[in-house]
C-alpha positions, 0 to 999 in steps of 0.5 A, spaced: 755 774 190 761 779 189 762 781 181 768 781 179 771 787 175 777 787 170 778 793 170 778 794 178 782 788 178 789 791 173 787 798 177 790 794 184 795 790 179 799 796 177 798 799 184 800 793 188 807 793 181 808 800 183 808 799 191 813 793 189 817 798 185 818 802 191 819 797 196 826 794 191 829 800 191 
């Protein structure tokens, strides 16, 4: 099965906030 990875998980978090960001301004 697929392992899941905390700290790849917050990686992706933050990546997808700062997409977000970008997208709002």
């Amino acid at each position: 099965g697929t392992q899941f990875h905390p700290e790849k998980s917050a990686e992706w978090g933050m990546k997808i906030l700062d997409n977000f960001c970008r997208l709002s301004r």
